[in-house]
C-alpha positions as CSV (number, residue, x, y, z in Angstrom):
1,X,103.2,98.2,137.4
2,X,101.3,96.8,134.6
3,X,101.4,93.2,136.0
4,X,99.9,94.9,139.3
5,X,97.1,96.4,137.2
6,X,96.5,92.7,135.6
7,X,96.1,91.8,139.5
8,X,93.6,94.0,140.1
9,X,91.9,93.5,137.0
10,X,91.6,89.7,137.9
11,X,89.9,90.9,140.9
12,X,87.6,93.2,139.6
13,X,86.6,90.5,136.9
14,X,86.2,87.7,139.6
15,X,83.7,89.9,141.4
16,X,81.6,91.2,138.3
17,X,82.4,88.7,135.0
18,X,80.4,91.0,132.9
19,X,82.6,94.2,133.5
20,X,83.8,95.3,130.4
21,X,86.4,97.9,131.3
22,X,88.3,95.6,133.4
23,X,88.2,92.8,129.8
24,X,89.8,95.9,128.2
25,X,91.9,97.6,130.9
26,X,93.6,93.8,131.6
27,X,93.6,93.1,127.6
28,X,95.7,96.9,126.7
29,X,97.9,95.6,129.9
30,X,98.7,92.3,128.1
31,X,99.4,94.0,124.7
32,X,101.6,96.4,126.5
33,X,103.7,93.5,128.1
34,X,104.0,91.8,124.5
35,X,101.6,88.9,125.6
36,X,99.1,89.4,122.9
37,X,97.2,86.2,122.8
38,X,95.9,87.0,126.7
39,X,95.7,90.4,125.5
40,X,93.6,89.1,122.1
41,X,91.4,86.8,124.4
42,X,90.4,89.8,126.9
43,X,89.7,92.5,124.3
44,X,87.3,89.9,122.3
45,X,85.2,89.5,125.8
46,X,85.6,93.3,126.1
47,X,84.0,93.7,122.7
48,X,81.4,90.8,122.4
49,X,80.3,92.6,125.7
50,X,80.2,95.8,124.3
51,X,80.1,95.3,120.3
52,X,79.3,98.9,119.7
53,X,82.4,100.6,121.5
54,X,84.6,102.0,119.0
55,X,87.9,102.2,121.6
56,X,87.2,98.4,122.4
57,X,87.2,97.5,119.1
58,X,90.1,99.3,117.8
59,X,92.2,98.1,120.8
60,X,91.6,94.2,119.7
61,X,92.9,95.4,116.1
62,X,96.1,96.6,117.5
63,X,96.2,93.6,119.6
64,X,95.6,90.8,116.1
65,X,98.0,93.5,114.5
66,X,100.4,92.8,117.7
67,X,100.3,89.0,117.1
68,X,100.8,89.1,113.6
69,X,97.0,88.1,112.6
70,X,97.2,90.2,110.1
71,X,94.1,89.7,108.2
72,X,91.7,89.6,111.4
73,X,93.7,93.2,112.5
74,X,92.2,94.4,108.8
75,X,88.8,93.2,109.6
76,X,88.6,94.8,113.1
77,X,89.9,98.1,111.9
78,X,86.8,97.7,109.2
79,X,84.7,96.6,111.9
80,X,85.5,99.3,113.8
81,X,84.4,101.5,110.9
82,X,80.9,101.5,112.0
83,X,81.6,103.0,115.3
84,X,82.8,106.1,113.8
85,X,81.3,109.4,114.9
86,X,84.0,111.8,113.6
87,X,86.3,112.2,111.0
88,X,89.6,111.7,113.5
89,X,88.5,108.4,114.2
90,X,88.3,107.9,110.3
91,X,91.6,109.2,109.8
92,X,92.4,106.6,113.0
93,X,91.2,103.8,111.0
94,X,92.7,104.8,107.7
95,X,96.5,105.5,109.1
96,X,96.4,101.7,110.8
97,X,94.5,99.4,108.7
98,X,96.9,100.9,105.5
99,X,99.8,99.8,107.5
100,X,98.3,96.5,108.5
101,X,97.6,96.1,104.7
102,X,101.3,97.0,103.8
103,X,102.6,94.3,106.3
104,X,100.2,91.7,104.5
105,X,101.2,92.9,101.0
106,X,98.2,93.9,100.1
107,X,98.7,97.3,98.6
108,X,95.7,98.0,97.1
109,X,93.8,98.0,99.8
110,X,96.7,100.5,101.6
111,X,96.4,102.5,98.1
112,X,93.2,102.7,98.8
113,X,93.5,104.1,102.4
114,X,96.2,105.6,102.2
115,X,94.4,108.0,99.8
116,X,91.1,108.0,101.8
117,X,93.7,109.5,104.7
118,X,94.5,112.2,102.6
119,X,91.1,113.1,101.5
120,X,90.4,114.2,104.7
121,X,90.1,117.0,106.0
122,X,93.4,118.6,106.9
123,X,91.9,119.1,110.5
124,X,91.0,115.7,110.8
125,X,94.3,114.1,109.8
126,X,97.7,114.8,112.2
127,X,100.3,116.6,110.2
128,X,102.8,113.3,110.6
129,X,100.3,110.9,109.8
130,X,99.5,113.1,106.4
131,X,103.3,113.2,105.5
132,X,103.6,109.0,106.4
133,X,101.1,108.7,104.2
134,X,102.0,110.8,101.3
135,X,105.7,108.8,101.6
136,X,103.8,105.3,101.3
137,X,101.4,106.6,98.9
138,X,104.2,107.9,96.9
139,X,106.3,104.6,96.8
140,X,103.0,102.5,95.8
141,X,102.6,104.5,92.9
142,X,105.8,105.1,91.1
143,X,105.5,108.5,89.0
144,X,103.9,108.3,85.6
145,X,105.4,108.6,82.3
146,X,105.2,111.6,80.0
147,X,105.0,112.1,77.0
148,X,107.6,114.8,76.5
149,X,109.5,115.0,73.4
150,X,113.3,114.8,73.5
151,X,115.7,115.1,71.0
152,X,117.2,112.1,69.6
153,X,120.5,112.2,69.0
154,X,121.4,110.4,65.5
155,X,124.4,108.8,64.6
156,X,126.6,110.8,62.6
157,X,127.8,109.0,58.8
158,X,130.6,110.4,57.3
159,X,130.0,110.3,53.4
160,X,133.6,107.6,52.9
161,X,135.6,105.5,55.5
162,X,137.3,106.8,57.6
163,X,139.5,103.8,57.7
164,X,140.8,101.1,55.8
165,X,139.9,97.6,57.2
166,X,142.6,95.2,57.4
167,X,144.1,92.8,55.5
168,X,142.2,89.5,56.1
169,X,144.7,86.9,58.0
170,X,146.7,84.1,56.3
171,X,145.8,80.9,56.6
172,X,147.3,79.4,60.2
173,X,149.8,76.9,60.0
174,X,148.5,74.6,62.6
175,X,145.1,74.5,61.0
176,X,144.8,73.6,57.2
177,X,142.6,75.6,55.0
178,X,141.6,72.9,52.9
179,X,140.3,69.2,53.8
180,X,143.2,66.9,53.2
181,X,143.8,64.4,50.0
182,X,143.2,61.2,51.4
């Protein structure tokens, strides 16, 4: 079905080259069937025709995030940013680009929005997304230290031995215990 769609999308983009929805409709198709640089080459036209759509540009994140471009799929979701008219499509933003930053190693940056996420409000932010990010949040930052006292426990001395040591060895008869005369 989806390679039928890509049909018709070649169609619709051979009679109008400047119709964005069919860059973007043909480019989600692509990602879909696991082609991703097709898929990252449409979604770029899709966007440098229409810089200021927030759908487009988060679509060619997921696409660089798709085909491992990891660093590009950060700075699309932060592109994206500037599209945002609500705080779902914050939360949108936060959830991905703290994954994408995970994948690259990069947790400061998922520390970072990973807490943002959760800063939200609780309306803005699915319930699973919330939890995800608690879990990730919580194995970026191990738990702190306290300072609570604790007994020590202290070795106990008895006051005289409690054993005799042994007698030291004699000498071995293999292995002289002085230097020869020579």
């Amino acid at each position: 079905i989806y390679d039928q769609a890509i049909e018709r999308f070649d169609q619709a983009i051979a009679l109008d080259p400047n119709f964005p929805d069919a860059y973007y409709y043909r480019g989600s198709a692509h990602l879909i069937l696991e082609d991703y640089v097709a898929s990252v080459n449409d979604l770029v036209i899709a966007v440098n025709l229409v810089p200021t759509s927030f759908d487009y540009s988060i679509q060619l994140a997921h696409a660089l995030w798709a085909d491992e471009r990891l660093t590009m799929a950060y700075r699309q979701f932060s592109s994206a940013q500037q599209w945002v008219t609500e705080d779902s499509q914050r939360a949108y933003i936060y959830y991905h680009r703290a994954q994408v930053s995970e994948q690259a190693f990069n947790t400061l940056d998922a520390k970072t929005d990973w807490e943002a996420l959760l800063a939200l409000p609780e309306e803005a932010v699915p319930a699973d997304w919330r939890t995800f990010a608690q879990e990730h949040l919580a194995a970026i930052i191990p738990p702190t230290r306290t300072n609570t006292p604790t007994a020590t426990p202290r070795p106990t001395h008895p006051s005289h031995p409690t054993a005799t040591p042994p007698p030291p060895l004699p000498p071995h008869p293999f292995y002289p215990t002085a230097a020869p005369d020579h």
